[in-house]
Each structure stands twice: as C-alpha cells, then as structure tokens.
N, C-alpha and C positions, 0 to 999 in steps of 0.2 A: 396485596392481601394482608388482613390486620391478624395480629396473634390473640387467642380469644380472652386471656387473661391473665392480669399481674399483681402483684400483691408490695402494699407500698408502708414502710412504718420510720418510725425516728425512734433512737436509742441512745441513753447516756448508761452503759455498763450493763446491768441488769442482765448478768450472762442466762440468770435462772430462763426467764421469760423468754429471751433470744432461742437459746437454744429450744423450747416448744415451740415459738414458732417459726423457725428456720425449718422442723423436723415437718411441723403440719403445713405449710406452704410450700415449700420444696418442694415436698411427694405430690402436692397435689399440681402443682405448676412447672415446677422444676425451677431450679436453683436459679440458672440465667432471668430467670420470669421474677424475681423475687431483688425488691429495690431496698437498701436500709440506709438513712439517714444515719451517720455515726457520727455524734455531736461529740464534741472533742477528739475526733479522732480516736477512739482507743482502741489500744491495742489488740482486745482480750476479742472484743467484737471482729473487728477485721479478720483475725483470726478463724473466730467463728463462724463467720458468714461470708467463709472463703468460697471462692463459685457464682458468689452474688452481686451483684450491682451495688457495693460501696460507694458512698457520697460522705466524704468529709469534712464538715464546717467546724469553727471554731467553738471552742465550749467556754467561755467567759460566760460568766454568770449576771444575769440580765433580768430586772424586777417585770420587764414584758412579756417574758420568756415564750409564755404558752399564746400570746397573740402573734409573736413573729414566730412561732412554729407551726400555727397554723395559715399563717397569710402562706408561709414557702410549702405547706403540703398539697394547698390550692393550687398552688402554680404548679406544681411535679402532680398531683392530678390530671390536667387539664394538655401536660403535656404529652404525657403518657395515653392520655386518650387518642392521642394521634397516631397511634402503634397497637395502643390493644382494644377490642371489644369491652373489656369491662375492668375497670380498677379497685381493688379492695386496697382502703386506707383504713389506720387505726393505729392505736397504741398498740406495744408489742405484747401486753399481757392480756391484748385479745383476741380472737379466733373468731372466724365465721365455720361456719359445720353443717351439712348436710344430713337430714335425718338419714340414719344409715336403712331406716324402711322405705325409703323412697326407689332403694337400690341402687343409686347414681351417684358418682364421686362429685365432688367441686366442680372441677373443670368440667363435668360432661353439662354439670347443672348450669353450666355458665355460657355452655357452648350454646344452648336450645334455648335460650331466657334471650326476652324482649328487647331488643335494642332500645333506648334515648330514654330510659329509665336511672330510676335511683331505690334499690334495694333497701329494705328494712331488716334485717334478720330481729328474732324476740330475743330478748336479754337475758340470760340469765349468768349468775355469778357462783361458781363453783369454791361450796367450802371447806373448810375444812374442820372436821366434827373433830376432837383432839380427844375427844374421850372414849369414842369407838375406833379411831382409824389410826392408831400408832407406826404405822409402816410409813418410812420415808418415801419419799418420790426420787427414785434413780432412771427411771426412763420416760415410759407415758404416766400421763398426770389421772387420766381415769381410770380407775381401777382400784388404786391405793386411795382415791378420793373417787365418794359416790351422790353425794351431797349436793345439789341444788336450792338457791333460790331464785326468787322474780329478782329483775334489775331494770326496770325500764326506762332506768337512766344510760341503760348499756343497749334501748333497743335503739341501736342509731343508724341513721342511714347510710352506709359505709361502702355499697358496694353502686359505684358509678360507673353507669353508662350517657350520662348527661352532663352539659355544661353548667349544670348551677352552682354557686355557690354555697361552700359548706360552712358550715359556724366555728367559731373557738371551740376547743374540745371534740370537733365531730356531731355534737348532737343532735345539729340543725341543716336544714339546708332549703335555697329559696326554689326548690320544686315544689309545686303548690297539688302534686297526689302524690300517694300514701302507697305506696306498692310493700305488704308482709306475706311473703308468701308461709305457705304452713311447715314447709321443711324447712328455713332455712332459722338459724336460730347463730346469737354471737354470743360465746363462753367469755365471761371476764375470772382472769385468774389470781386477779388481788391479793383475797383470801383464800388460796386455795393451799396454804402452806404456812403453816403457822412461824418455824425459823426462816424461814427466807420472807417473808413480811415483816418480822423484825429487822432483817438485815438491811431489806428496802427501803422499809423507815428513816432506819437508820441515815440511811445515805440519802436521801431524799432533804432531812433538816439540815443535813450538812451543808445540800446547796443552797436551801431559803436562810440559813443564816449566813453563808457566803454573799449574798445579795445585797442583806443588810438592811431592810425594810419589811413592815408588816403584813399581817393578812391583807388589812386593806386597801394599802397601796401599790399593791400588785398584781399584774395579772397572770397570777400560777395559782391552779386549785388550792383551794382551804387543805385540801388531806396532804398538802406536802409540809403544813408548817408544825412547830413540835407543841404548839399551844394548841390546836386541833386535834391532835393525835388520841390522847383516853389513854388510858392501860391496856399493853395490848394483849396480854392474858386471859382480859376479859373480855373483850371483844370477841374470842374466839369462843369463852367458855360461854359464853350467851345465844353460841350457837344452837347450843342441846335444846334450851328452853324455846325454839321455836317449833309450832305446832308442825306435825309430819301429814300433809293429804294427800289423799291416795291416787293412785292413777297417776298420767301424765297427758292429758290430754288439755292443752293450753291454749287452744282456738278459742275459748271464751276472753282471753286476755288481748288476743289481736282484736276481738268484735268492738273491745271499748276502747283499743288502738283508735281504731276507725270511728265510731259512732265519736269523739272526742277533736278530730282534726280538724285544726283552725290556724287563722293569721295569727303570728307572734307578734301584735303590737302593729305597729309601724314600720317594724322593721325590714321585712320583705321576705323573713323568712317561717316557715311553719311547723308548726307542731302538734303535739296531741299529749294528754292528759299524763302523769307520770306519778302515782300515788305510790305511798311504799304500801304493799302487800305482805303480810305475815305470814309466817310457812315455811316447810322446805319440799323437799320433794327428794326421792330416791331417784337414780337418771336408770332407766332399763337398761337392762344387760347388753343389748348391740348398739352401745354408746361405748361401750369398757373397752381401750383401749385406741379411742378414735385419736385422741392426740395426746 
C-alpha cells in the first residue's frame, strides 16, 4: 500500500524559506514524508530539517545549475511515485495551500483527489507592503503579511500524480490536461519580506558571479544575477501604488487558465496564457496564520 503523500524541494541555505516550509509541510505530511535536496551540504539545513529525508549533493557552482536541478528533481519525482500517491515538487519559497473553506487539510485533500493526474494550484505571491506592515515575521508568515497578488508564473503544476515530464523551473509539464481545482492555490514568498529578500539577493549574486558567466550564457533564472536585480527599496515601495480589488474570488482567473491551454511549440510540453495582472488583493482572515 502507497503513502498518500510527500513533499519534495532543493535548497542552498535559505534557512528563512526552509524553515516555512519544513513548518507547512511537516504538519501537513509529517516530517518522515518531507524529501530536501541540500545542495552543498549545509550544515544550518541539515540541522533544520532534522526528522527529514536529507539528500546531500555537491554545491560547486555550475552555469547549468537550474537545468541539472531540474533533470535530478524529475528523476526523485518519478521515484517517489513509487511509494506515494501524490508528490509536491517546487522551490522552497513555495507553498501549496488548501482554502481553509473547503474545511480539508492537505493531506485529507490529497487523500480523495484523482489518481494519474497533475495538479495546478493558482499562483499567487505574497507581499510585502512596507508601509503598512512594519511587524517582522518571527513565526507564521501570514498575519504580519496580508498582501496578495496574481502570479501566474507561479501557477505551476507541482503536484504529481502522473508520469510526465516536468519543465526547467517547474512551469511546464508534458500532460496535455489542465487540472485547477478552486481550493488549491501556491503562495510564492519571494517578496514576502523585504530584509530577508535583500539577504537573498544577496547571496544569490554571490553564486552567479562565483560561475563566472552572463545572463545569457547560462541556465539559471535572470532574477539571480545582480544586473537584473533594480533597487530593491523600490521594488517593494511600488508595492502601495498597485490598485487594491475587492473580494477574493479568483475563479475568473482559472476560466482564462483554461479557455488559453495549448501546445508549447514543438516541444511536447503545454501551457496556458500567463499575462501580468495589476492589483493586489487583501487574503481573508481564515488564511491568517496558514503558514
């Protein structure tokens, strides 16, 4: 008999992220169920994510970095399907979440979901308004941040019950339907923290100029290198100035999910439309303190 579900991510330090989601995977899986990739080894992780399924590879700095991170999360995917009903892959600073009106935790929502599917959660990116929300984040991240916007670069399909393959990044994958259900939704927490985004940053250019080659010769996102970067003061103060609408009712955003899914090319994998939307959005109250 298969266990119904595990949670799979790769990490270089980033204790901020680790520790949310160690604390919202954990509880919803349990520690044993919870796989982390620790890329160089460190120590501070191990540490952190004692209880868990540590996998230690070397951290030498590699201008392919994010294409062989993602060929080995495909294969720890595909393996792990052979033990659980359903695998949640992604980067560590992001979260899959169940609307808490649905009244179901993760696991129970994962227990009673479709077998030989591939999951969409809607994207959204949690930010941080620095002109209203002065309170640091010492524990859970919602509360002291209330702050949503659209990210439908973040609405990716992460949570596998199927054999197909997934894109660089996560974004893609060559299942040719579209499964968003209306509860499930993935928090990216980037900007959800204006000093520990600088600190990120920080360490992030550290390693694309440890590599030694440009944006364009490499395959690691554009936002790691420090010619991409902007001022990041501003970045957050630009927050305020986007329009606030009301409600939260985001099922119009899944319709042009769907009404928009198509072949990506030639390539064998699919996709659907991903425009940037203006706006934020306030997250309701029985969201406050989900993770």
């Amino acid at each position: 008999m298969q266990s119904v579900a595990c949670a799979l991510t790769m990490v270089r330090d980033d204790a901020f992220f680790l520790k949310a989601w160690l604390r919202h995977y954990g509880e919803a899986f349990g520690r044993e169920n919870c796989y982390i990739v620790n890329h160089g080894r460190g120590a501070e992780v191990a540490r952190l994510a004692e209880g868990c399924n540590v996998i230690g590879i070397p951290g030498d700095p590699h201008p392919n970095f994010d294409m062989k991170r993602w060929r080995m999360l495909n294969n720890f995917v595909q393996g792990l399907r052979c033990y659980y009903d359903q695998v949640i892959v992604g980067d560590v600073d992001e979260l899959v979440v169940v609307d808490p009106d649905a009244g179901i935790g993760l696991l129970d929502y994962l227990r009673q979901a479709k077998p030989k599917r591939i999951l969409t959660p809607l994207g959204l990116e949690v930010i941080h308004r620095i002109d209203v929300e002065p309170e640091a984040i010492t524990d859970t991240i919602l509360g002291p941040r209330r702050h949503v916007r659209l990210a439908p670069h973040y609405s990716k399909p992460c949570v596998i019950s199927h054999g197909a393959k997934i894109a660089r990044g996560g974004h893609f994958t060559q299942f040719d339907k579209l499964y968003t259900p209306d509860v499930l939704y993935l928090f990216h927490l980037k900007f959800c923290d204006f000093p520990n985004y600088v600190e990120v940053m920080n360490a992030r250019n550290a390693v694309t100029q440890s590599v030694g080659v440009g944006v364009q010769e490499a395959s690691i996102g554009r936002h790691w290198f420090a010619e991409a970067r902007g001022e990041d003061r501003a970045v957050f103060d630009a927050f305020a100035g986007l329009e606030m609408k009301e409600g939260f009712n985001l099922g119009w955003v899944r319709k042009r999910m769907q009404r928009s899914w198509k072949p990506r090319g030639e390539t064998g994998f699919w996709e659907f439309d991903r425009p940037d939307y203006a706006g934020q959005y306030v997250l309701p109250e029985r969201f406050m303190g989900l993770f």
